[in-house]
N, C-alpha and C positions, 0 to 999 in steps of 0.2 A: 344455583338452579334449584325450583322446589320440585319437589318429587311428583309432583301432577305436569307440570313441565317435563321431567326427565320421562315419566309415562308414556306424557304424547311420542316426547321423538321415538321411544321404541315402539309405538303402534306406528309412527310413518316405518321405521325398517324394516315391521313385518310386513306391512301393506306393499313395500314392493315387493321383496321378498316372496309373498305369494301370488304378488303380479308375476315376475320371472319364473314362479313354477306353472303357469297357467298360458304365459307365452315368454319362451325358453329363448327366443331371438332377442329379447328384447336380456341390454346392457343394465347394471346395477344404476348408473347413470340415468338411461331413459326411464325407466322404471320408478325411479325417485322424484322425476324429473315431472312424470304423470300424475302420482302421488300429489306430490307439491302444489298444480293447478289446478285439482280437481275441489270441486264443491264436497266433495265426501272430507276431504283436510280443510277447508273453511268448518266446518261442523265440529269436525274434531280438534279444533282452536278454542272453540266455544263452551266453556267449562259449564254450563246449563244443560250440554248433553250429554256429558258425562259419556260421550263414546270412551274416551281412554279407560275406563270401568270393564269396559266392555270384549270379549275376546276377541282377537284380531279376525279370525274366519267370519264373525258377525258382520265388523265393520268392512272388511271383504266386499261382503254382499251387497254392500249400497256401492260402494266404489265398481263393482262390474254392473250393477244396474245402470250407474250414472255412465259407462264406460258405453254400456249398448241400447242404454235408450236417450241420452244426452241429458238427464232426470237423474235425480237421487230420489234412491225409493223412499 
């Protein structure tokens, strides 16, 4: 696995991870689960945007944008 690889998955753990501190109902499972279908992880697949660069509370913020307005910001 290259290290831009290895990057991404730990921006998806933290992205649930901050999903479950934001809603505490929600299982490490759904949470990954949101992560994983969401337009915000298409983007951050795509090494031109170099979200995995980027701090996870950043990339956060498109993921709750895309979460409450059906949009990534």
């Amino acid at each position: 696995m290259s290290e831009i690889d290895q990057m991404k998955l730990d921006m998806v753990t933290k992205l649930a991870l901050l999903l479950m501190e934001k809603q505490p109902e929600l299982t490490m499972e759904q949470a990954l689960s949101i992560v994983l279908n969401s337009d915000t992880y298409q983007r951050l697949l795509e090494d031109n945007t170099a979200l995995y660069y980027q701090s996870p509370r950043y990339v956060f913020s498109f993921l709750q944008t895309e979460l409450q307005t059906g949009k990534v910001g």
